[in-house]
VOPAGU-2260 file (C-alpha; in pm, 1 decimal, decimal comma):
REM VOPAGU-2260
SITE   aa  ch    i         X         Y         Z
SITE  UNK   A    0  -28438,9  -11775,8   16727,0
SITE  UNK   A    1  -28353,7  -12154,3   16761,4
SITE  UNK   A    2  -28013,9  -12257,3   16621,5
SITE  UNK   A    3  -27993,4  -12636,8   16429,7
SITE  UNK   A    4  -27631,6  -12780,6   16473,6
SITE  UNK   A    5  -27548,6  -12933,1   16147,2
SITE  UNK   A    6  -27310,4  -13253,3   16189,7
SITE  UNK   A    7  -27164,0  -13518,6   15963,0
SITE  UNK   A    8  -27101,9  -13890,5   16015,9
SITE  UNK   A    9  -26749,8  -14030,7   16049,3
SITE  UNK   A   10  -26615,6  -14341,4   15918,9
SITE  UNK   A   11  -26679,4  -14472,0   16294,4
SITE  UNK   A   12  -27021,4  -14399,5   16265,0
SITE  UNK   A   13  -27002,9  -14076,1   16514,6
SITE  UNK   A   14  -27169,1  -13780,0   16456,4
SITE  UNK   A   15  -26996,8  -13452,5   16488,0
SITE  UNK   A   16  -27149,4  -13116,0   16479,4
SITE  UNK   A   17  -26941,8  -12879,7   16240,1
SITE  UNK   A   18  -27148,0  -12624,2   16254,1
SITE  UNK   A   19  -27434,7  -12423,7   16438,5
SITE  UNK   A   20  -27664,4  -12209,0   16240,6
SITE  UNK   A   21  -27989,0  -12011,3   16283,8
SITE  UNK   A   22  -28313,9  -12212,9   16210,6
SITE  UNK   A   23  -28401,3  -12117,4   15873,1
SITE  UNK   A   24  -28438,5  -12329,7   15579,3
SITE  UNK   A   25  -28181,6  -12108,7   15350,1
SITE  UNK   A   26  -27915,8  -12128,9   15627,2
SITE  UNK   A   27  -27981,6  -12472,5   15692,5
SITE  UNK   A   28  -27958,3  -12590,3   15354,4
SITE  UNK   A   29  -27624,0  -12384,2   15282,0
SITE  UNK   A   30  -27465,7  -12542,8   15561,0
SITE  UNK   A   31  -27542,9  -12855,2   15494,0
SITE  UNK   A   32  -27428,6  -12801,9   15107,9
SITE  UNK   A   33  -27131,2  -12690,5   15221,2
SITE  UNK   A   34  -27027,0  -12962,4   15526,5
SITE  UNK   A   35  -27103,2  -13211,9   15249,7
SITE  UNK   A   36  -26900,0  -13047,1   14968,1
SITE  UNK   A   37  -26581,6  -13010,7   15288,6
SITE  UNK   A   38  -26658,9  -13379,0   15340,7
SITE  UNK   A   39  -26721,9  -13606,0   15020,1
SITE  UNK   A   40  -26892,2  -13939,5   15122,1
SITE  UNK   A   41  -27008,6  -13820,8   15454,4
SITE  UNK   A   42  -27366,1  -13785,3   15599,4
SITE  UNK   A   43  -27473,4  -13490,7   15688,8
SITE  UNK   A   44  -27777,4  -13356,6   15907,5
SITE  UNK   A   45  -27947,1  -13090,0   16098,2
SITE  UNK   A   46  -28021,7  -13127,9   16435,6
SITE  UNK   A   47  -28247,3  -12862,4   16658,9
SITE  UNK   A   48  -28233,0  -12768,3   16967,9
SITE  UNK   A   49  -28478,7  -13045,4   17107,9
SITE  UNK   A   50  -28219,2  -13346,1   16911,8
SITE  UNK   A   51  -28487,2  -13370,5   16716,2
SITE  UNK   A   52  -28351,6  -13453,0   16315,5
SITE  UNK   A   53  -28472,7  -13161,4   16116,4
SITE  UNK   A   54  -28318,9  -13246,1   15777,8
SITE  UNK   A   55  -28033,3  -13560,7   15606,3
SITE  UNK   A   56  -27836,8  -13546,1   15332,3
């Protein structure tokens, strides 16, 4: 199974991975959900294995 690293934007403008989760939509979203709740204001996304942007928030 791929894993997606999820990752949220800093004031900078740099993204840092938080995170690194299974690819499956459930886990994916939760993650995300929860990097954003830890991190009011920030952008958050799901990268694959491949850097390829598999979801934003």
């Amino acid at each position: 199974m791929d894993q997606v690293q999820i990752q949220r934007q800093r004031n900078s403008g740099e993204w840092v991975t938080v995170m690194v989760v299974q690819n499956l939509a459930p886990n994916i979203t939760n993650a995300m959900k929860a990097t954003a709740r830890s991190n009011p204001g920030s952008r958050v996304r799901a990268i694959d294995g491949n850097g390829r942007v598999v979801d934003i928030l």
